[in-house]
mmCIF file of the N, C-alpha and C atoms, coordinates in Angstrom:
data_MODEL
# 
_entry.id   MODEL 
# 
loop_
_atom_site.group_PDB 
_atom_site.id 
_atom_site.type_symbol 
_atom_site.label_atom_id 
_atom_site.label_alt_id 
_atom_site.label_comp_id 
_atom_site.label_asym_id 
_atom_site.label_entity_id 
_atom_site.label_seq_id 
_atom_site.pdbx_PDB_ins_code 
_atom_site.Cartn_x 
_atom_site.Cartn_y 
_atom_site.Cartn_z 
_atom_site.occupancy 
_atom_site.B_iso_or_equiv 
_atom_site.pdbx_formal_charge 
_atom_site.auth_seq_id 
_atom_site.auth_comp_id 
_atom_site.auth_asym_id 
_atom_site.auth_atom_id 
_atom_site.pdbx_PDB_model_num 
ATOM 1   N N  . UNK A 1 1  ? -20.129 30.567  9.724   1.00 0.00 ? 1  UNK A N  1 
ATOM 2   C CA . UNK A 1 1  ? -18.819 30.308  9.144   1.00 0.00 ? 1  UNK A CA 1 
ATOM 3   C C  . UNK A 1 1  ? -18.202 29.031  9.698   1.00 0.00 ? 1  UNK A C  1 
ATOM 4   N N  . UNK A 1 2  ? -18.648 28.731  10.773  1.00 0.00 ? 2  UNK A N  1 
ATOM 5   C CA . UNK A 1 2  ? -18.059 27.608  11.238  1.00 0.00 ? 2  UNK A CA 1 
ATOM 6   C C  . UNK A 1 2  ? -18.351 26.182  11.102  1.00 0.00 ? 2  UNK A C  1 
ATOM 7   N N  . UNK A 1 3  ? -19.502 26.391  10.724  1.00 0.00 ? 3  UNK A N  1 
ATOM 8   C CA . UNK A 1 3  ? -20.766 24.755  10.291  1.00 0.00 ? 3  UNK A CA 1 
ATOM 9   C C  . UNK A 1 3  ? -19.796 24.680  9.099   1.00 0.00 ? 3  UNK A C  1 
ATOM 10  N N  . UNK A 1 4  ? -19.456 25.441  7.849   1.00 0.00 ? 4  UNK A N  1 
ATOM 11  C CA . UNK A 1 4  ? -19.253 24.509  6.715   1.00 0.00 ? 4  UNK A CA 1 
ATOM 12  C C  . UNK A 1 4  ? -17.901 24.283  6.825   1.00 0.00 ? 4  UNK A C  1 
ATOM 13  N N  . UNK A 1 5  ? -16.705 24.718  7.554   1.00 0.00 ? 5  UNK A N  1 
ATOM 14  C CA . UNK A 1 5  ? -15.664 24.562  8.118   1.00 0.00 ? 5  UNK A CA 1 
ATOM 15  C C  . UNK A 1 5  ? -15.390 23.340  8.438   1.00 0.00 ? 5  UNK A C  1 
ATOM 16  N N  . UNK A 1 6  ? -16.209 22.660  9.608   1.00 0.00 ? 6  UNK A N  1 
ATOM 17  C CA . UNK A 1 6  ? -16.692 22.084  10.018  1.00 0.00 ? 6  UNK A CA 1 
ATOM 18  C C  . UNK A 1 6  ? -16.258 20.305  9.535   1.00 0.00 ? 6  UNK A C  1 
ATOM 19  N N  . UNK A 1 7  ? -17.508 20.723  8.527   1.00 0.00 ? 7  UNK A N  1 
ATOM 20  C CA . UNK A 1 7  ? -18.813 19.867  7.157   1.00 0.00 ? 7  UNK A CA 1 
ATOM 21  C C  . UNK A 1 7  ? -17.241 19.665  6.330   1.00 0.00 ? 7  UNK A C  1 
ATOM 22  N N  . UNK A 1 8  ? -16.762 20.400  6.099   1.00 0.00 ? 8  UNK A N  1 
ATOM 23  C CA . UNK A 1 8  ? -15.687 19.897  5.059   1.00 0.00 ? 8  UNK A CA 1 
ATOM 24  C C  . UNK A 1 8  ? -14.499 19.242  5.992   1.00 0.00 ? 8  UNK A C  1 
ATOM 25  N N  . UNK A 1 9  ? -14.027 19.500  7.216   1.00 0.00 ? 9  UNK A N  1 
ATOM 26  C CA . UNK A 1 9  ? -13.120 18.868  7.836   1.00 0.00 ? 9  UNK A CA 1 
ATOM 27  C C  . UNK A 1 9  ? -13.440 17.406  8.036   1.00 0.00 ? 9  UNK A C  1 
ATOM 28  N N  . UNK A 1 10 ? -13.980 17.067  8.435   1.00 0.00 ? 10 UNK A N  1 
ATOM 29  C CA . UNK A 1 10 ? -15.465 16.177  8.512   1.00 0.00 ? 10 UNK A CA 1 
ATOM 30  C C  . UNK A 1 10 ? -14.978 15.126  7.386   1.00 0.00 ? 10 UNK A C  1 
ATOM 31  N N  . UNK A 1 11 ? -15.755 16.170  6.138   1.00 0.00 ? 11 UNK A N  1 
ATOM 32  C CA . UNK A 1 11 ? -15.840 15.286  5.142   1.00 0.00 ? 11 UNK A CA 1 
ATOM 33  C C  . UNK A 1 11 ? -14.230 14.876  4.466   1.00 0.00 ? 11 UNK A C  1 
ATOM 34  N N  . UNK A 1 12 ? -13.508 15.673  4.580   1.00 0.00 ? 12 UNK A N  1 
ATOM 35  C CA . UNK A 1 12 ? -12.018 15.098  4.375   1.00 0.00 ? 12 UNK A CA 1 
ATOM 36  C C  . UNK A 1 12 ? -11.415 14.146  4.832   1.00 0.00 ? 12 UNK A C  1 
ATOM 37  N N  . UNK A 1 13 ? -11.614 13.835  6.665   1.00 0.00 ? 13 UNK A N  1 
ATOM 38  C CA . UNK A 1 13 ? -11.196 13.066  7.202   1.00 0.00 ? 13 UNK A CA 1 
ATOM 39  C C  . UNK A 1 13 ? -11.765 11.448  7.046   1.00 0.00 ? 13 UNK A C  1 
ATOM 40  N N  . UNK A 1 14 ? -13.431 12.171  6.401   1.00 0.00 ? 14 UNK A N  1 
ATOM 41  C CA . UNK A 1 14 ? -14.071 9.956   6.462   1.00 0.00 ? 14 UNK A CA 1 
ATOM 42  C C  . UNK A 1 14 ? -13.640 10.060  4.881   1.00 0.00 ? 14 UNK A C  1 
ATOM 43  N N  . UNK A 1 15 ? -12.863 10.969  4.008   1.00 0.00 ? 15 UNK A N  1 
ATOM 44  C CA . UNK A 1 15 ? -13.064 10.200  3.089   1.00 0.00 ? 15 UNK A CA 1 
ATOM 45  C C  . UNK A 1 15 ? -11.365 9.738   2.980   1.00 0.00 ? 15 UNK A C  1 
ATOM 46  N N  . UNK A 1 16 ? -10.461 10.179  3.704   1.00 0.00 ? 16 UNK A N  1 
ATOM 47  C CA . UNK A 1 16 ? -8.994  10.164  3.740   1.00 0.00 ? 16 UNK A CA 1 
ATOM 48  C C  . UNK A 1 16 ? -9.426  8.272   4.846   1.00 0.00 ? 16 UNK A C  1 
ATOM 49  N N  . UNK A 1 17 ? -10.151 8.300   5.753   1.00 0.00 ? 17 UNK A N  1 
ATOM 50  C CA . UNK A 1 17 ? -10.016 7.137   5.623   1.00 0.00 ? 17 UNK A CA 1 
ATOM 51  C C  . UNK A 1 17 ? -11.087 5.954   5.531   1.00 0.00 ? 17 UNK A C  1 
ATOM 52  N N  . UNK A 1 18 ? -11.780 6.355   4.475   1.00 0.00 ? 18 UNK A N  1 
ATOM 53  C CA . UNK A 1 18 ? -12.732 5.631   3.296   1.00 0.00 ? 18 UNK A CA 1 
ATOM 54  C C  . UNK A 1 18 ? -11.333 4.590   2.609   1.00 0.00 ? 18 UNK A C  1 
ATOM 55  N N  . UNK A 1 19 ? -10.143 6.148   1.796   1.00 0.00 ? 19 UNK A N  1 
ATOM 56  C CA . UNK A 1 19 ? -8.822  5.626   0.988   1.00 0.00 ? 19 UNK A CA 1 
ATOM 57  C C  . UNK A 1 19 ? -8.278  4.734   1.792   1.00 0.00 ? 19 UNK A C  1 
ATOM 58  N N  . UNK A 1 20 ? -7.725  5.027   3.081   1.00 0.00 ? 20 UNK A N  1 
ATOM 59  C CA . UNK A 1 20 ? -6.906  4.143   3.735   1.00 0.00 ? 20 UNK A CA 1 
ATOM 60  C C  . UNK A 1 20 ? -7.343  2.753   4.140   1.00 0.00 ? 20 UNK A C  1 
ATOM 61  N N  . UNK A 1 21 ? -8.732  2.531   4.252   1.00 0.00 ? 21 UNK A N  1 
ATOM 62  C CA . UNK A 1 21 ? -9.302  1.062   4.042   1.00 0.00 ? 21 UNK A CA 1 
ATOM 63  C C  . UNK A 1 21 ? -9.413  0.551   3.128   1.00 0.00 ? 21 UNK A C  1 
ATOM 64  N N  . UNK A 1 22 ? -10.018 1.069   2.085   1.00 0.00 ? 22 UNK A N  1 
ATOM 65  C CA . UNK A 1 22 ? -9.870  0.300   0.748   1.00 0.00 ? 22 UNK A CA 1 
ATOM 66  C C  . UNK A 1 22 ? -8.489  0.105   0.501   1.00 0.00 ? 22 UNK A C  1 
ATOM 67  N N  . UNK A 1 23 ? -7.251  0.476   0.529   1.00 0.00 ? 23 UNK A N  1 
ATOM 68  C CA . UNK A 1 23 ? -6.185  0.581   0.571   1.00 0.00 ? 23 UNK A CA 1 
ATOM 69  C C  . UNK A 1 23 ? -5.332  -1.045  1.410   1.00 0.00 ? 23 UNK A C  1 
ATOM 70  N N  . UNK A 1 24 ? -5.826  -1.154  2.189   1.00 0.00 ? 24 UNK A N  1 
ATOM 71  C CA . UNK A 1 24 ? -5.614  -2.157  3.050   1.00 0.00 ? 24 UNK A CA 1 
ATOM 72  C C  . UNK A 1 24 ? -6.339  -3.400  2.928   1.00 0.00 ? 24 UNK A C  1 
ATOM 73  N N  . UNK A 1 25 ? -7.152  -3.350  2.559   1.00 0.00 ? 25 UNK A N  1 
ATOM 74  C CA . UNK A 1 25 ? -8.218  -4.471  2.367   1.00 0.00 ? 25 UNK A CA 1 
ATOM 75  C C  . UNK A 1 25 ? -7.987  -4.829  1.090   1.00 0.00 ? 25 UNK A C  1 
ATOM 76  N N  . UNK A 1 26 ? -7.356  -4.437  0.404   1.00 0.00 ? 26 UNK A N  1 
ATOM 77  C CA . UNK A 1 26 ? -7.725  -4.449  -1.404  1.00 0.00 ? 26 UNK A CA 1 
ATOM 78  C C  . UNK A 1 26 ? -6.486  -5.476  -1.399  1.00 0.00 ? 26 UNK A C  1 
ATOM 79  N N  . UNK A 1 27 ? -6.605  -6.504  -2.513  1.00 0.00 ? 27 UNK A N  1 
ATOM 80  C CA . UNK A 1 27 ? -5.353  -7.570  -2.411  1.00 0.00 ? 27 UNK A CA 1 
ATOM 81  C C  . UNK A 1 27 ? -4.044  -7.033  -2.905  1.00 0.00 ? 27 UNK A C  1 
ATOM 82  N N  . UNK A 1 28 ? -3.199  -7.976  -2.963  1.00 0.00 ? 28 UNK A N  1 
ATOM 83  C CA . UNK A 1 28 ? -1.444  -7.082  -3.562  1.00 0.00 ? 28 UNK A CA 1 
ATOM 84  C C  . UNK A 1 28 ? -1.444  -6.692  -4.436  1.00 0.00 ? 28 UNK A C  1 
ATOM 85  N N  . UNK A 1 29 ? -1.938  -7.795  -5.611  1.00 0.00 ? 29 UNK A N  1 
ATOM 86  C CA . UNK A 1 29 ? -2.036  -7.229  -7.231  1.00 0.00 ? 29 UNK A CA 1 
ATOM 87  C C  . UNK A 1 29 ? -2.660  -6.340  -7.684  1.00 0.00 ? 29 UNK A C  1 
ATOM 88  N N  . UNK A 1 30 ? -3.747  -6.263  -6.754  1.00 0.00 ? 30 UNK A N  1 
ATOM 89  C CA . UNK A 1 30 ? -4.438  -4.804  -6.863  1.00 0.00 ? 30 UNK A CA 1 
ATOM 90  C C  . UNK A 1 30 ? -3.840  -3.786  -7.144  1.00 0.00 ? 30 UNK A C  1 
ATOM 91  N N  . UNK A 1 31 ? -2.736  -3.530  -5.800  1.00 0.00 ? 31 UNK A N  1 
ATOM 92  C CA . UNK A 1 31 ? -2.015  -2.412  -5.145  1.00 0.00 ? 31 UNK A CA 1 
ATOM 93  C C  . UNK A 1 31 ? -1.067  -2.381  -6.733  1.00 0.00 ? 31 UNK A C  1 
ATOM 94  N N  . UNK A 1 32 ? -0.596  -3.724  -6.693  1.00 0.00 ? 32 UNK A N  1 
ATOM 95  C CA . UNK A 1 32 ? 0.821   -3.536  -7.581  1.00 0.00 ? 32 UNK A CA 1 
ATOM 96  C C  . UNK A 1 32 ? 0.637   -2.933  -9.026  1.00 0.00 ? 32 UNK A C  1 
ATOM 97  N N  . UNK A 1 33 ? -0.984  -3.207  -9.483  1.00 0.00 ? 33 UNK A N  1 
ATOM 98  C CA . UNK A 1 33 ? -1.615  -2.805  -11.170 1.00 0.00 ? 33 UNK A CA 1 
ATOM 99  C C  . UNK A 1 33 ? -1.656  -0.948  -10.818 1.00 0.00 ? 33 UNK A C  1 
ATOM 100 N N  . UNK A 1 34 ? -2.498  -0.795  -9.629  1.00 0.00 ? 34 UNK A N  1 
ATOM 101 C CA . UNK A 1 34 ? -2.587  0.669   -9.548  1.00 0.00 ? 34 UNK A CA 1 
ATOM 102 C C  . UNK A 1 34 ? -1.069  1.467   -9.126  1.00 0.00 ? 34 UNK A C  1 
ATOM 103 N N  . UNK A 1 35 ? -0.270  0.838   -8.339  1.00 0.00 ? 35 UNK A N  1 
ATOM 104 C CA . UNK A 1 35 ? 1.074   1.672   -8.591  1.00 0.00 ? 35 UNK A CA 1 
ATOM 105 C C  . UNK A 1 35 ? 1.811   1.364   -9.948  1.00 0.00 ? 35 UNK A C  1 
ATOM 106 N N  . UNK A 1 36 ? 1.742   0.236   -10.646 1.00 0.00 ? 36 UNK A N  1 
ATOM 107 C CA . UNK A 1 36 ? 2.206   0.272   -11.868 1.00 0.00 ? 36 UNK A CA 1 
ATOM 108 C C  . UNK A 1 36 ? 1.338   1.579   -12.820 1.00 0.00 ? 36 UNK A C  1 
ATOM 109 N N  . UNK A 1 37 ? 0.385   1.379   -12.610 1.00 0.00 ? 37 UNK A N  1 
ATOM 110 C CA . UNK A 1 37 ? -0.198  2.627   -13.317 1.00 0.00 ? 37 UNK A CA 1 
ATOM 111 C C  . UNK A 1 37 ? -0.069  4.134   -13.460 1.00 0.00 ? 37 UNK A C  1 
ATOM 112 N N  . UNK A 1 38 ? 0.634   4.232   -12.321 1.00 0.00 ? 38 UNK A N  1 
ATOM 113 C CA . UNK A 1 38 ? 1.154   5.559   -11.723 1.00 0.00 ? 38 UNK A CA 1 
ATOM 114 C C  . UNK A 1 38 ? 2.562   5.786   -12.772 1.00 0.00 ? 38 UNK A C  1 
ATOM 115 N N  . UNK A 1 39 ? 3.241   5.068   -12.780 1.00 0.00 ? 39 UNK A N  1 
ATOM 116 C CA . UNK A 1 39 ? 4.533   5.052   -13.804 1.00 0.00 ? 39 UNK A CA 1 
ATOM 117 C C  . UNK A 1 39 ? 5.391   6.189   -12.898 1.00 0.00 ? 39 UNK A C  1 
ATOM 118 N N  . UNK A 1 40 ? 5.386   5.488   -11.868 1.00 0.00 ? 40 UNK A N  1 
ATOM 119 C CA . UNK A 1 40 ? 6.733   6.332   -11.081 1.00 0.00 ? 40 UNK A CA 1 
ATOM 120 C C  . UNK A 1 40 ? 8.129   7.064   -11.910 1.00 0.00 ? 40 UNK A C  1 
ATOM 121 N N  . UNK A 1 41 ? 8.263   7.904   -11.827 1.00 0.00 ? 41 UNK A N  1 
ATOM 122 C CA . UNK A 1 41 ? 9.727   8.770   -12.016 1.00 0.00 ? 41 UNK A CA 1 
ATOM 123 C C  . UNK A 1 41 ? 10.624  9.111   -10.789 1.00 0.00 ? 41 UNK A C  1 
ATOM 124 N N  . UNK A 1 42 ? 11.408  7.963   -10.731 1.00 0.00 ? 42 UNK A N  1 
ATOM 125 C CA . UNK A 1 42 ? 12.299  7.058   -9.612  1.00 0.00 ? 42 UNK A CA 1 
ATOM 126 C C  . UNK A 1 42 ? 12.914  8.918   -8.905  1.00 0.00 ? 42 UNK A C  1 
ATOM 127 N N  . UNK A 1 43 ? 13.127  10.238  -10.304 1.00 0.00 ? 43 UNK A N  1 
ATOM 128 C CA . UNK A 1 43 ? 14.298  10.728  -9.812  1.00 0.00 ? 43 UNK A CA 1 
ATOM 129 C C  . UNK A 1 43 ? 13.614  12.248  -8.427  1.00 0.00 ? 43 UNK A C  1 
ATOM 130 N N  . UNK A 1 44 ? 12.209  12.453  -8.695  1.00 0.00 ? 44 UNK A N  1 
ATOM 131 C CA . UNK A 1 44 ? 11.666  12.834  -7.666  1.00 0.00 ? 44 UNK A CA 1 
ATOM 132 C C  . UNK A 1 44 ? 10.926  12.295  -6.476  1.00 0.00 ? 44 UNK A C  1 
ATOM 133 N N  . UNK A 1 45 ? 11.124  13.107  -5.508  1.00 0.00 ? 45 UNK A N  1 
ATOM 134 C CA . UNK A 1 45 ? 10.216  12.207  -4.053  1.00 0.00 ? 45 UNK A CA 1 
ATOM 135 C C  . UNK A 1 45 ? 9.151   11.484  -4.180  1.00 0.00 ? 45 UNK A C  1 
ATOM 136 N N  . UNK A 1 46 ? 8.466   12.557  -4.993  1.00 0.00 ? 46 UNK A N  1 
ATOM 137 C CA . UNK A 1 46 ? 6.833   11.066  -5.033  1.00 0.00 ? 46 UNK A CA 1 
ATOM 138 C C  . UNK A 1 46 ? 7.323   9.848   -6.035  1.00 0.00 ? 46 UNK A C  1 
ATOM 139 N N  . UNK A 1 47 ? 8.136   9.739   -6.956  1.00 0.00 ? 47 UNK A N  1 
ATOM 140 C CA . UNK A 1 47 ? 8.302   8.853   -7.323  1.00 0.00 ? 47 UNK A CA 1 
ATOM 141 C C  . UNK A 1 47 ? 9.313   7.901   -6.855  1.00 0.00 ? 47 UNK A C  1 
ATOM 142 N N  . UNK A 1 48 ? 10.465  8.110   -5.751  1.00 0.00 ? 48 UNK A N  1 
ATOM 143 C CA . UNK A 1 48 ? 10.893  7.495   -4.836  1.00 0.00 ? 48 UNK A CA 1 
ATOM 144 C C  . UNK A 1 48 ? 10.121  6.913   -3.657  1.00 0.00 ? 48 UNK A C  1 
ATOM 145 N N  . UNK A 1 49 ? 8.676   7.836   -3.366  1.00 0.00 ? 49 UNK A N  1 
ATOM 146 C CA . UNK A 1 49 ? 8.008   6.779   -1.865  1.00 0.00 ? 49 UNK A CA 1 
ATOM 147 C C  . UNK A 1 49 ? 7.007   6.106   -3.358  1.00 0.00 ? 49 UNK A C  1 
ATOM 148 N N  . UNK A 1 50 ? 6.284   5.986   -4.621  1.00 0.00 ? 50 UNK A N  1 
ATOM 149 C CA . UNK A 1 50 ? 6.296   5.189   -5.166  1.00 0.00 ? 50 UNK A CA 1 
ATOM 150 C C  . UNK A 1 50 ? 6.744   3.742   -4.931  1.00 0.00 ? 50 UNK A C  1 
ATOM 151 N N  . UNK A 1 51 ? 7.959   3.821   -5.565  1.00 0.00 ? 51 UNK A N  1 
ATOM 152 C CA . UNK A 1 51 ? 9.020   2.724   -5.592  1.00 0.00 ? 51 UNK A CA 1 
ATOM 153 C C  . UNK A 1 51 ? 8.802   1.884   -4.657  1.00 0.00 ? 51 UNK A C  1 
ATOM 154 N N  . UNK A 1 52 ? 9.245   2.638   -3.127  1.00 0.00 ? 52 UNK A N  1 
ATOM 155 C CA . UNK A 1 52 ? 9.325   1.895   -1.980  1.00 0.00 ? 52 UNK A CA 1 
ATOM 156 C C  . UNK A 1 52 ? 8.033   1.513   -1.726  1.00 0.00 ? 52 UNK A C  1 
ATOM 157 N N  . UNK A 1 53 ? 7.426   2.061   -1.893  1.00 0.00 ? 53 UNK A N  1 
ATOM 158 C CA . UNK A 1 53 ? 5.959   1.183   -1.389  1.00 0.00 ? 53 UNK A CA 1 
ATOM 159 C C  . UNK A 1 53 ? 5.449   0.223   -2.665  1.00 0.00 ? 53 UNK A C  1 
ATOM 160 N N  . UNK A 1 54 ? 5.800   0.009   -3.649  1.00 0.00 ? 54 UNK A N  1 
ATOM 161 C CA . UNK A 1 54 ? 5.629   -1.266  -4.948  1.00 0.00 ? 54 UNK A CA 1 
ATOM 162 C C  . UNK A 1 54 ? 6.607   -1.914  -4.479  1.00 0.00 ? 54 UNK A C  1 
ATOM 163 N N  . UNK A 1 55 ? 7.717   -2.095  -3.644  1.00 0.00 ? 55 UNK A N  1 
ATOM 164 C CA . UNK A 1 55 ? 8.826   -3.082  -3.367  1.00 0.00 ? 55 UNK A CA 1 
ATOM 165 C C  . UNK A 1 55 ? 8.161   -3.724  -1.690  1.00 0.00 ? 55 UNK A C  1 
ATOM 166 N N  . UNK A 1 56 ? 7.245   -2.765  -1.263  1.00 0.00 ? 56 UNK A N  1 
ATOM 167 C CA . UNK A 1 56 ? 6.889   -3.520  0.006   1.00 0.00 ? 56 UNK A CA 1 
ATOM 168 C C  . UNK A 1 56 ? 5.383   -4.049  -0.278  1.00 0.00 ? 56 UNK A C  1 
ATOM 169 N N  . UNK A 1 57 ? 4.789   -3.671  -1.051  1.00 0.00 ? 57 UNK A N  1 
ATOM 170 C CA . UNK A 1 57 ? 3.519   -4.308  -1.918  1.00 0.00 ? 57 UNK A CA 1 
ATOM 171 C C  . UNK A 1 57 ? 4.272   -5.884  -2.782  1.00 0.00 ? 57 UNK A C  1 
ATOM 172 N N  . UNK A 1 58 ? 4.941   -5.763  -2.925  1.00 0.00 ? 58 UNK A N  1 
ATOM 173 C CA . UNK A 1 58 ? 5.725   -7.054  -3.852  1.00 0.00 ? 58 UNK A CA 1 
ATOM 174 C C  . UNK A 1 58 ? 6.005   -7.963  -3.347  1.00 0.00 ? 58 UNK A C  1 
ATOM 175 N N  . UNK A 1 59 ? 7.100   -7.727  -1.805  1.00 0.00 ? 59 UNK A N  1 
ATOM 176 C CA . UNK A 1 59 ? 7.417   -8.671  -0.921  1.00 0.00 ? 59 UNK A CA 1 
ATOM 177 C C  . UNK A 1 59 ? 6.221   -9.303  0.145   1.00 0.00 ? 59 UNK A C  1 
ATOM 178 N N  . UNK A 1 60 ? 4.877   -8.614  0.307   1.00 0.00 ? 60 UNK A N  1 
ATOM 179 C CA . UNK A 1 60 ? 3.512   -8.744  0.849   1.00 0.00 ? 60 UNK A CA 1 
ATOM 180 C C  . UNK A 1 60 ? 3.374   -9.604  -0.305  1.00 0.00 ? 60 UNK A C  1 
ATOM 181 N N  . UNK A 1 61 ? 3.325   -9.479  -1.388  1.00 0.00 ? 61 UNK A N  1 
ATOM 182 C CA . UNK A 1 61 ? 2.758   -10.614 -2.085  1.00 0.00 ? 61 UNK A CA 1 
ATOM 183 C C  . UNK A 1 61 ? 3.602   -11.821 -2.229  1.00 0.00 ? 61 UNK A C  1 
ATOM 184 N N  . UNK A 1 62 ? 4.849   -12.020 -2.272  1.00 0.00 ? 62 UNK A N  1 
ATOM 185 C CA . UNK A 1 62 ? 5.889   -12.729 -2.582  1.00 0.00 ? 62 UNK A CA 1 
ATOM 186 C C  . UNK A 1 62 ? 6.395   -13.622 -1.081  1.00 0.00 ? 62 UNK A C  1 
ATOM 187 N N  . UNK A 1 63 ? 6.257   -13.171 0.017   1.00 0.00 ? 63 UNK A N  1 
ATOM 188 C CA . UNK A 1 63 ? 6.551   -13.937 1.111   1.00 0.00 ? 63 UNK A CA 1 
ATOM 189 C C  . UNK A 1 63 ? 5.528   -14.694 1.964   1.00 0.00 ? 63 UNK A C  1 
ATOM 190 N N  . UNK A 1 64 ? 4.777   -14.340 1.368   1.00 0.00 ? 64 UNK A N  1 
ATOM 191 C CA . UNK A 1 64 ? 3.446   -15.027 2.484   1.00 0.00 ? 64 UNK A CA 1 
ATOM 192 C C  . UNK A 1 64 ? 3.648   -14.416 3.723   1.00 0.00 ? 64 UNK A C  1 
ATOM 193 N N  . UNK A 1 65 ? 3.149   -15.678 4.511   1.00 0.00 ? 65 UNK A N  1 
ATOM 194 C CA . UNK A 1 65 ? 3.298   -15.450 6.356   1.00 0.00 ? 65 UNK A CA 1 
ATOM 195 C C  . UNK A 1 65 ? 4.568   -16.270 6.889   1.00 0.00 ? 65 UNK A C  1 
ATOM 196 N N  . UNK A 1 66 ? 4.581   -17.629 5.913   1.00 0.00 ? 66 UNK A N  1 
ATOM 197 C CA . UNK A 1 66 ? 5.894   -18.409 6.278   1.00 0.00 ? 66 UNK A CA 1 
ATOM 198 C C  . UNK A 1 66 ? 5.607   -19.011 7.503   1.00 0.00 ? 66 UNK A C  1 
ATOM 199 N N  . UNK A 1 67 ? 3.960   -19.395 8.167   1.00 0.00 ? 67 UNK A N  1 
ATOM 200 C CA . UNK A 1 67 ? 4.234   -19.830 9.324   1.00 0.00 ? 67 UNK A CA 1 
ATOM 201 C C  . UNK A 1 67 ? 4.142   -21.344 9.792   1.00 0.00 ? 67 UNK A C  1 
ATOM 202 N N  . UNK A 1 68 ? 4.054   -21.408 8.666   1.00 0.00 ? 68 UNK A N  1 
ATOM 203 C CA . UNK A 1 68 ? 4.041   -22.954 8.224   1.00 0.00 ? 68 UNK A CA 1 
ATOM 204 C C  . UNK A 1 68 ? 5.458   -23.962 7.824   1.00 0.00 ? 68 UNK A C  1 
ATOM 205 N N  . UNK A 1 69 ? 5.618   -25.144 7.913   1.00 0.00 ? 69 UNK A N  1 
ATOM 206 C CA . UNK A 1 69 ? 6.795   -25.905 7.806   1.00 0.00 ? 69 UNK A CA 1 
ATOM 207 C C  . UNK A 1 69 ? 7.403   -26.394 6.602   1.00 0.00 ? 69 UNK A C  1 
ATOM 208 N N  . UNK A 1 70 ? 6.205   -26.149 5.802   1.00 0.00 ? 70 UNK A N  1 
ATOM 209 C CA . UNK A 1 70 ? 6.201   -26.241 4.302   1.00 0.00 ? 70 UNK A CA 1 
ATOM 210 C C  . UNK A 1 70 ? 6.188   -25.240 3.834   1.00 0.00 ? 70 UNK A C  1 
ATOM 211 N N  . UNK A 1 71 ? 6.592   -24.148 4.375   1.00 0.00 ? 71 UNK A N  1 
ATOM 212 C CA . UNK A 1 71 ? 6.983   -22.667 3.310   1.00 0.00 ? 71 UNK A CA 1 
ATOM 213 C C  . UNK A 1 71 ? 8.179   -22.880 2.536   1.00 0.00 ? 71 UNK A C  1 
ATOM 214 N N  . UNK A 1 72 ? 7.971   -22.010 1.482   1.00 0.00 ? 72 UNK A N  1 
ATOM 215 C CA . UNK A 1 72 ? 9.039   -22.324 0.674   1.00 0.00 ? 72 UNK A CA 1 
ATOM 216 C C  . UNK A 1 72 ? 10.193  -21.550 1.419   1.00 0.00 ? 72 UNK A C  1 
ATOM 217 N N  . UNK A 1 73 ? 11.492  -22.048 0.220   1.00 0.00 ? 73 UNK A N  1 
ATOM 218 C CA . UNK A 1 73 ? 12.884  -21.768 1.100   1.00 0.00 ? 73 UNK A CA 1 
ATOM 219 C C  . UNK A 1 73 ? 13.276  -20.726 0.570   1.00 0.00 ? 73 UNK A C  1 
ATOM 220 N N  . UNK A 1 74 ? 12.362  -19.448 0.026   1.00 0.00 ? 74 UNK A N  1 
ATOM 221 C CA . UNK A 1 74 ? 12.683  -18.246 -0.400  1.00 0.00 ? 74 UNK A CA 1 
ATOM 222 C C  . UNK A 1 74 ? 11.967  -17.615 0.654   1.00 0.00 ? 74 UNK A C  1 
ATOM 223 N N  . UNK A 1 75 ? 10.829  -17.837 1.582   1.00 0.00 ? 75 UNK A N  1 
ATOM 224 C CA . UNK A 1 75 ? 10.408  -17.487 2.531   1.00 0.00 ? 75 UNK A CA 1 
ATOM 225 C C  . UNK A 1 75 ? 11.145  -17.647 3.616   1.00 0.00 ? 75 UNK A C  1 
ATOM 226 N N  . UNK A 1 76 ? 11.988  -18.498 4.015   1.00 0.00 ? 76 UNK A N  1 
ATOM 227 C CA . UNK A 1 76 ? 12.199  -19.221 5.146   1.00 0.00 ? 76 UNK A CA 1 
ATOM 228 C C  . UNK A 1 76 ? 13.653  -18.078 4.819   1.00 0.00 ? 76 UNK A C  1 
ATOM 229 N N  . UNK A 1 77 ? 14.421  -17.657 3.726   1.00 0.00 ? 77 UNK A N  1 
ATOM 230 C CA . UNK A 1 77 ? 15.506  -17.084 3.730   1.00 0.00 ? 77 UNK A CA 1 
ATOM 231 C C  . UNK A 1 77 ? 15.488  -15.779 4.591   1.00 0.00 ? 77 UNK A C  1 
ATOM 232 N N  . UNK A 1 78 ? 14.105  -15.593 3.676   1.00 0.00 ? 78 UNK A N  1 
ATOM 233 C CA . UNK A 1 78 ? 14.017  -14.108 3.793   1.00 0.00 ? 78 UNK A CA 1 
ATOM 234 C C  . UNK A 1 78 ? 13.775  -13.390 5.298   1.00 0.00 ? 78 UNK A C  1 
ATOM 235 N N  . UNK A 1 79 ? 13.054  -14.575 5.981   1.00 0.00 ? 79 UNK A N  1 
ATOM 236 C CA . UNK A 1 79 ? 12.967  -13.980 7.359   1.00 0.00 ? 79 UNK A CA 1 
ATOM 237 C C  . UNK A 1 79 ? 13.702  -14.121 8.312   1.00 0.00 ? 79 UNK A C  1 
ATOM 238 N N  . UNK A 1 80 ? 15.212  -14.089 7.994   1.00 0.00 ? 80 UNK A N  1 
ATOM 239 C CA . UNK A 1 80 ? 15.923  -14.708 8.814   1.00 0.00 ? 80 UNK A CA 1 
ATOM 240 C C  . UNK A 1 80 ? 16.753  -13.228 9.148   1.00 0.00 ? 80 UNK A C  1 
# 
C-alpha cells in the first residue's frame, strides 16, 4: 500500500514542478496568450489571482530591466 502512495506523490510533485519551469522559462507573450485564453471572470477568486498575475506578466513584458541609460522614460518612471 505504500509503494503506489508513494509512486503517485512522487509523480505529482516532478510534474507540479515540470509546470512551474516551463512556466518560468516560457517568454511573456506566451504567459499573456495562455492567460488570455483562460478568459478570466474578474468577479470570483480564480479569476481575480488571474487578473493579477496577467497585470504582473504585462509589466515583465513592458518594463524591461531598465538597467541601462537609454531606457525608456516609461521605465525609468516606473521604478521610481
Amino acid at each position: 500500500m505504500e509503494y503506489p502512495l508513494q509512486t503517485l506523490i512522487v509523480a505529482v510533485v516532478v510534474l507540479a514542478s515540470a509546470v512551474f519551469a516551463a512556466w518560468r522559462l516560457s517568454p511573456a507573450r506566451l504567459k499573456l496568450r495562455l492567460l488570455d485564453r483562460m478568459r478570466p471572470d474578474t468577479a470570483g477568486f480564480w479569476g481575480r489571482w488571474l487578473a493579477r498575475r496577467r497585470n504582473r506578466v504585462a509589466e515583465e513584458l513592458m518594463h524591461g530591466c531598465s538597467a541601462c541609460s537609454r531606457a525608456p522614460d516609461h521605465v525609468k518612471r516606473a521604478s521610481r
